[in-house]
C-alpha positions as CSV (number, residue, x, y, z in Angstrom):
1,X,-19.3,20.1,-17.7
2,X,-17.2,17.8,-19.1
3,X,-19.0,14.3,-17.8
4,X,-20.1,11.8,-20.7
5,X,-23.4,9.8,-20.1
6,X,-22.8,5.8,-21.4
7,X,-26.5,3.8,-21.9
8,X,-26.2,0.7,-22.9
9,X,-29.4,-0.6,-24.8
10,X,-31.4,-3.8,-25.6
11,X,-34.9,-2.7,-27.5
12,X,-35.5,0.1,-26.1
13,X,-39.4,2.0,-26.3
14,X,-39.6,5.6,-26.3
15,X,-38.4,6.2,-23.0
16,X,-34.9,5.9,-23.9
17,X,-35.9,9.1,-26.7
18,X,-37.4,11.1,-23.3
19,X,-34.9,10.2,-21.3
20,X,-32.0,11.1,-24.1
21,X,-33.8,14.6,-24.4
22,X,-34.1,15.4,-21.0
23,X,-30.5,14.4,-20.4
24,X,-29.6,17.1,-23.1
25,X,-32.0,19.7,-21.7
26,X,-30.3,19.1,-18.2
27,X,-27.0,19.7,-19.9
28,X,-25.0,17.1,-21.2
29,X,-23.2,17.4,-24.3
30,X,-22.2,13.8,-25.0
31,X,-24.3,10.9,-24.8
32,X,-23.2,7.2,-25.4
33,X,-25.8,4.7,-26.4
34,X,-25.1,1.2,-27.4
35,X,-27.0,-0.7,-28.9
36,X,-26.5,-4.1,-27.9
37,X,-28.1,-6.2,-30.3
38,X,-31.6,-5.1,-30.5
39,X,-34.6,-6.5,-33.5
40,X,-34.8,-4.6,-36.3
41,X,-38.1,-3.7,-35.2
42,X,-36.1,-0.6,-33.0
43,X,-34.0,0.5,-35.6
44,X,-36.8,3.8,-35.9
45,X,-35.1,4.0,-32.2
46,X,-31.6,4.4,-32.6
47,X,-31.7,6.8,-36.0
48,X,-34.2,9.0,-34.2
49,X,-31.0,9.3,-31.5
50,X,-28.9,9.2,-33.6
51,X,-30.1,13.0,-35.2
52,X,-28.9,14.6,-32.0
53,X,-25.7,15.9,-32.2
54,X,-24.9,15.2,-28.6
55,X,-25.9,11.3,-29.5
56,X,-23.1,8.4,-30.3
57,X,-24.5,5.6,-30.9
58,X,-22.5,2.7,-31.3
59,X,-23.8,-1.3,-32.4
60,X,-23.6,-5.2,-31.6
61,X,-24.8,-6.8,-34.8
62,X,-25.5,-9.7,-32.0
63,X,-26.8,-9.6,-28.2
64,X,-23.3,-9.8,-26.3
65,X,-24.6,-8.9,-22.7
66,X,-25.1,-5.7,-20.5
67,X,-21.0,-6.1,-19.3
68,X,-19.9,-6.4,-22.9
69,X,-21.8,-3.0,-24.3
70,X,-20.7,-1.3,-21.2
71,X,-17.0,-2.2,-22.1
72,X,-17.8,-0.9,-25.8
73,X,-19.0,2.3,-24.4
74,X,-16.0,2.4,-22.6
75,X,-13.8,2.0,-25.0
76,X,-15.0,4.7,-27.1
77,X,-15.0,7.2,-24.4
78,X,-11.2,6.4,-23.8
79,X,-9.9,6.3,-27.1
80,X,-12.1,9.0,-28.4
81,X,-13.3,11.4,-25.5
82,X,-10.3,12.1,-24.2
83,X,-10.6,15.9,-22.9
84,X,-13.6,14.7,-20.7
85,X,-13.3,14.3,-16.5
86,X,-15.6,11.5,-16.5
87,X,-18.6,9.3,-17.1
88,X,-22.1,8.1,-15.7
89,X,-23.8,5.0,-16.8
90,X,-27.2,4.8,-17.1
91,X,-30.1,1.9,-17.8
92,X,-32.3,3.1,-20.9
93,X,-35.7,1.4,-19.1
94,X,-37.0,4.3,-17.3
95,X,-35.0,3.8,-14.1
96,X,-33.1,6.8,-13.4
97,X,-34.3,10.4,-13.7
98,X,-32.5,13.2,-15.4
99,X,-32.1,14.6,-12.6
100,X,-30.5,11.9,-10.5
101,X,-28.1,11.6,-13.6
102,X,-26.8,15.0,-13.0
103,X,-26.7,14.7,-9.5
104,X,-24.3,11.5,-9.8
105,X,-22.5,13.8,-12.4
106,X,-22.0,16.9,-10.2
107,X,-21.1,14.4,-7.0
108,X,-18.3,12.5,-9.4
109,X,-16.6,16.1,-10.2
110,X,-16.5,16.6,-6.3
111,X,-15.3,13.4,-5.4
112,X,-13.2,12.7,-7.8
113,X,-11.3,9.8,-6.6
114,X,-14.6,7.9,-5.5
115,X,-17.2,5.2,-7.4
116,X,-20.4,7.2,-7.2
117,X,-23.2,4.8,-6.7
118,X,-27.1,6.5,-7.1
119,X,-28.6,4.0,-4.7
120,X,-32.6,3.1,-4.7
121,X,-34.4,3.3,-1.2
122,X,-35.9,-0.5,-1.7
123,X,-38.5,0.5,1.5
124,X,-41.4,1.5,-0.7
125,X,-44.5,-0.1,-1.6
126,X,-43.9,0.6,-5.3
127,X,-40.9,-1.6,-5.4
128,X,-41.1,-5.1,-6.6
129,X,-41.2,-8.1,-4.1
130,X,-38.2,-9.8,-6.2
131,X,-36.2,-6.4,-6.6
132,X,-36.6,-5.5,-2.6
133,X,-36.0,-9.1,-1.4
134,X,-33.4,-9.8,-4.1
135,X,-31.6,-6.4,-2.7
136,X,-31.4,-7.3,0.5
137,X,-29.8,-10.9,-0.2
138,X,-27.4,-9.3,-2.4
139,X,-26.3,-6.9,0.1
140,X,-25.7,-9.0,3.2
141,X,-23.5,-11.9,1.0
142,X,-22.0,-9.0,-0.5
143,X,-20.6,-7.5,3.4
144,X,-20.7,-10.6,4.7
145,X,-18.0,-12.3,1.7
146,X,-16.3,-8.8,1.1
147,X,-16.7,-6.8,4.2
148,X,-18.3,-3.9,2.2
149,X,-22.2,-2.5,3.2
150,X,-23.6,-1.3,-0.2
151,X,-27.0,-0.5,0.0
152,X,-27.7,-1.2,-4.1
153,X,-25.2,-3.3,-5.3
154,X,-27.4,-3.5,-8.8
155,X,-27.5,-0.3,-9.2
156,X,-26.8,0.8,-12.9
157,X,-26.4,4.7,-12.2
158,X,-22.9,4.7,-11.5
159,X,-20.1,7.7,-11.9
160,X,-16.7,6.6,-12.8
161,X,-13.6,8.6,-13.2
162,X,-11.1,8.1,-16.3
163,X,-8.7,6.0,-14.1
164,X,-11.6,3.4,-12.9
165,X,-13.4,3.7,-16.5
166,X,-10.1,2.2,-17.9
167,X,-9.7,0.0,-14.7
168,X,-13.3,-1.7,-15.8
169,X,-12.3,-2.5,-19.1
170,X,-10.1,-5.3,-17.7
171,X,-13.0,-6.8,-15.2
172,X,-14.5,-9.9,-16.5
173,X,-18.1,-10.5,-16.9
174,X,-20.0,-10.0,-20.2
175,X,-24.0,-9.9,-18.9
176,X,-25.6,-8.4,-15.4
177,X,-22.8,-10.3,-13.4
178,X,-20.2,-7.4,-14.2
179,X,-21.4,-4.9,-12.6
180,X,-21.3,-7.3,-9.5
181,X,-17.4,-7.5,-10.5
182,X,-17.3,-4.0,-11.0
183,X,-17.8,-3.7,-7.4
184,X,-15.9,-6.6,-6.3
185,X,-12.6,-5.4,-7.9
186,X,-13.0,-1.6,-6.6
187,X,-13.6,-2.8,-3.0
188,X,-10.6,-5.7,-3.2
189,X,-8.2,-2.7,-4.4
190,X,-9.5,0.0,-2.2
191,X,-11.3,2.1,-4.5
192,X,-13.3,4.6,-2.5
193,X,-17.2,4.3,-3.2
194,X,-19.6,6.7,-2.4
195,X,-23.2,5.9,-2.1
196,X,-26.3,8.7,-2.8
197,X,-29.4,8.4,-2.8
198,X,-32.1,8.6,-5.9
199,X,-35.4,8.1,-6.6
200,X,-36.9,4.3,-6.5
201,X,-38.7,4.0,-10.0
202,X,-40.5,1.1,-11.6
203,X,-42.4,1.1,-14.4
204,X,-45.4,-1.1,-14.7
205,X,-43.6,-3.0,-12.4
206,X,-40.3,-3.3,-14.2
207,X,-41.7,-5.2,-16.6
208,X,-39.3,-3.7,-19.8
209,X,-36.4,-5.2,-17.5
210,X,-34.2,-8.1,-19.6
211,X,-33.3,-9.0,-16.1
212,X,-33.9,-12.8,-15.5
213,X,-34.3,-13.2,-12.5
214,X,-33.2,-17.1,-12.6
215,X,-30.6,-17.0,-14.9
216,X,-28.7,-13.5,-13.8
217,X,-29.6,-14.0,-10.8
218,X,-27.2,-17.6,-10.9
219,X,-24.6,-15.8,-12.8
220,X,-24.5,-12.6,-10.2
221,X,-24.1,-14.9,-7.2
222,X,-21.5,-17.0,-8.9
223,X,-19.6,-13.9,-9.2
224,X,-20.0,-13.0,-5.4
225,X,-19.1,-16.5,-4.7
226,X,-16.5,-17.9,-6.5
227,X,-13.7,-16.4,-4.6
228,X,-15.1,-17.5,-1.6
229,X,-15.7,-21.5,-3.5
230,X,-12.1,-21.7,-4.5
231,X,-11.0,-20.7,-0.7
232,X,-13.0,-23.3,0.6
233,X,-11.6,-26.0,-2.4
234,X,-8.0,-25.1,-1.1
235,X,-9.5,-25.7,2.7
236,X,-11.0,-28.9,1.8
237,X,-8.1,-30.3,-1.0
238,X,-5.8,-29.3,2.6
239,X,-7.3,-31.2,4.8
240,X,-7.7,-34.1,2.5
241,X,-4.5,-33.7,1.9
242,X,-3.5,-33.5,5.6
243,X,-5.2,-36.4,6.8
244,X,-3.7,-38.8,3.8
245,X,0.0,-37.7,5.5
246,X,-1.0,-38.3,9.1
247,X,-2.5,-41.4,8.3
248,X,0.6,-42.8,5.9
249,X,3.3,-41.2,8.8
250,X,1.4,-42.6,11.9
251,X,0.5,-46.0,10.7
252,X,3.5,-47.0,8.4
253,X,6.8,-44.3,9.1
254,X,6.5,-43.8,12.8
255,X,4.8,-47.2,13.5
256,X,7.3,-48.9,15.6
257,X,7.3,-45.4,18.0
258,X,5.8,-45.3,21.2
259,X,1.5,-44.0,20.1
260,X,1.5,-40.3,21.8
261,X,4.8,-39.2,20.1
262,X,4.0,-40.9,16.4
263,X,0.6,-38.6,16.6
264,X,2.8,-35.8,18.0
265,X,5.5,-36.3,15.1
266,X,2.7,-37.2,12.3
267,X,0.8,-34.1,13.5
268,X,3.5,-31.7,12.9
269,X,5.3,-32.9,9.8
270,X,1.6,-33.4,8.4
271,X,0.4,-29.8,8.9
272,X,3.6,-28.4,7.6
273,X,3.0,-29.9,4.3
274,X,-0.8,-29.3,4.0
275,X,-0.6,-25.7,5.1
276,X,2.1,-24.9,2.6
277,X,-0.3,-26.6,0.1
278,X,-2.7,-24.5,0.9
279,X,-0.9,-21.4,0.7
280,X,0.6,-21.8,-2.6
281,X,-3.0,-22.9,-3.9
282,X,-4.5,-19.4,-2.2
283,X,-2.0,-17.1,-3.6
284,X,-2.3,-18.5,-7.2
285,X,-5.4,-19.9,-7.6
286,X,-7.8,-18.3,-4.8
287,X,-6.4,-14.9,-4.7
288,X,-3.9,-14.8,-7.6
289,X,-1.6,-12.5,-5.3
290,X,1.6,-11.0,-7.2
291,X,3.3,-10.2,-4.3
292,X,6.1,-11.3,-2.5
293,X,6.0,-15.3,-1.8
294,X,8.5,-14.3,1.8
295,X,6.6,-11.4,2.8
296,X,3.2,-13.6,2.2
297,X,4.3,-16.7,4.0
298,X,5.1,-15.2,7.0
299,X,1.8,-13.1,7.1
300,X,0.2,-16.6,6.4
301,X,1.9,-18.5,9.2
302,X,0.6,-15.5,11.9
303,X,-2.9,-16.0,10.9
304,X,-2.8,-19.8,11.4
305,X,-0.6,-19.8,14.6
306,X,-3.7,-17.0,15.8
307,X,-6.4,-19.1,14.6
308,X,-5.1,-22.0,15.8
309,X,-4.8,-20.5,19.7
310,X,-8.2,-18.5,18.7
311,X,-9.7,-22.0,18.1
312,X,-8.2,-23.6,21.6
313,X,-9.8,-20.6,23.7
314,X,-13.0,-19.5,22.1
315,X,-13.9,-23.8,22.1
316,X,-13.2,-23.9,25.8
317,X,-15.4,-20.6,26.8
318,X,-18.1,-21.9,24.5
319,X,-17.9,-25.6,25.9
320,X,-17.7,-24.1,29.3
321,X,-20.9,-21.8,28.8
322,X,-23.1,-24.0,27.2
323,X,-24.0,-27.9,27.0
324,X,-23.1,-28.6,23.5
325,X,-20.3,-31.0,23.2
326,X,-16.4,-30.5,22.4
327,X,-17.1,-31.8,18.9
328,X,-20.2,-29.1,17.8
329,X,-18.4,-26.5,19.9
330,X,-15.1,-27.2,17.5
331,X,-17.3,-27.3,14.5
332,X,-18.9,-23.8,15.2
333,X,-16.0,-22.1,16.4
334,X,-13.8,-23.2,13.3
335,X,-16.6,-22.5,11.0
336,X,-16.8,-18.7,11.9
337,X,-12.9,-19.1,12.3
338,X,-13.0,-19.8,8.4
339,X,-14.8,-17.0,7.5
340,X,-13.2,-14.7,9.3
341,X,-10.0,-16.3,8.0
342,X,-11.1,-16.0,4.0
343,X,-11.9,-12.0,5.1
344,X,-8.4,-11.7,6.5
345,X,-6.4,-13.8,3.6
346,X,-8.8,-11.4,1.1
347,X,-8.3,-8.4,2.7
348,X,-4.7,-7.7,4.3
349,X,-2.5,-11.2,3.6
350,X,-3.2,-11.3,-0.3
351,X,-4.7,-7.8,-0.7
352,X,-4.5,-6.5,-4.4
């Protein structure tokens, strides 16, 4: 079976030397460790690895970060494993079985055009309180920003073919926050990912992790959200922008104009600008869209003629059904209207 096994290491104990052996005895002929850094103090480590032929291990004289030795890893496999179908990551701290690494393996050579993801049932009493809870946050801002249900969006056991290995070498991300890219990027260009399910194991409570949970934790959000922060930016810098032009038209161009047809004109000529604005700054900055400006614009100017109606009707049947007033009806309706809106502009109008 020509599937590589990448493991990406930060002082590792002698589960990584278990794991390595097992991995072998399952039946893989090349495994890639790297060693990201680690103290002297492991060095024993990595030479005992290192006397198993099926063992490459490559070295960071410095800690770079979980994204930077997985990029290594994959860099060597491209440039020098090049008769091989594919390749499974792994974490070295006792999380995935040897078995679960073959069965991501065997399901990557069937599915060969999908992101095999072993996913962790985060149900069981064993699991930590942070891990289960931290899961399950992760998972709903993940479908609710990207549209995507992934049960373990963490997950380190991942199958990737050639094509998406040398696709990852171009995501950002250095430390834990890449693999949240990783996934971001395959779902905004439409890569098919398959989810299966492994065992849930945690060692003395995951306590060999060099997950923290603060400062990863910040940085994997960040990721999630900072598509999302920029489209709201270009929202806000718009309507900032469209108020200052309805306010310098109404009360200084069309000031000698009878009131109703200077907020009329104002209106129009106000909203042109500030939506073309906004368009320009979601194609380059939010979405950073190479296609077509035409074929974009038009798509653009649908959605906001839809959302504007969708806004007019929903605020009516919701200020009809209820006793809230016009203004907190307007304010709920547009505020799911925006959401939806950032899913559409993400998803079909500037679509990788």
């Amino acid at each position: 079976m020509k599937i590589a096994v990448l493991i990406p290491s930060l002082n590792p104990d002698e589960k990584l030397i278990n794991y390595v052996q097992k991995l072998i005895e399952t039946g893989f002929e090349k495994i890639i460790i790297v060693n990201d850094g680690s103290n002297s103090d492991y060095d024993k480590i990595f030479n005992q690895l290192k006397e198993y032929p099926e063992c490459i291990v490559l070295k960071h004289d410095i800690n770079q970060g979980k994204g930077r030795a997985l990029k290594t890893g994959f860099n060597y496999y491209l440039n020098t494993l090049t008769d091989y179908q594919g390749l499974v990551t792994a974490d070295s701290d006792g999380q995935h079985s040897p078995e679960d690494t073959m069965k991501v393996a065997q399901n990557l050579l069937e599915n060969n055009n999908c992101l095999i993801l072993g996913s962790r049932d985060f149900k069981g009493k064993d699991v930590p309180f942070k891990s289960r809870n931290g899961n399950k946050i992760t998972t709903s801002v993940f479908k609710m920003l990207y549209g995507k249900y992934i049960g373990d969006t963490q997950t380190g056991l991942r199958g990737l073919t050639n094509n998406q290995v040398s696709f990852c070498t171009t995501i950002n991300g250095e430390r834990f926050e890449y693999e949240t890219n990783m996934l971001i990027a395959c779902v905004k260009n439409k890569v098919e990912i398959k989810e299966i399910p492994i065992d849930t194991i945690y060692l003395n409570n995951n306590e060999t992790s060099h997950f923290n949970p603060i400062k990863d934790s910040i940085k994997i959000y960040k990721a999630m959200f900072s598509e999302f922060l920029r489209f709201t930016f270009s929202g806000i810098t718009s309507f900032i922008i469209d108020i200052l032009i309805f306010s310098i038209l109404a009360n200084i161009f069309f000031i000698n104009i009878d009131a109703v047809s200077s907020i009329i004109m104002a209106t129009i000529f106000a909203r042109i600008i500030s939506s073309l604005i906004n368009f320009f700054l979601n194609k380059t900055v939010v979405f950073n869209s190479k296609q077509s400006k035409r074929k974009l614009i038009i798509k653009y100017y649908i959605l906001c003629i839809i959302q504007m109606l969708s806004s007019a009707l929903l605020v009516s049947i919701l200020f009809t059904l209820t006793p809230l007033s016009k203004v907190v009806c307007k304010i709920i309706i547009d505020s799911i209207l925006f959401l939806v809106s950032y899913r559409i502009q993400s998803h079909y109008i500037f679509k990788k």
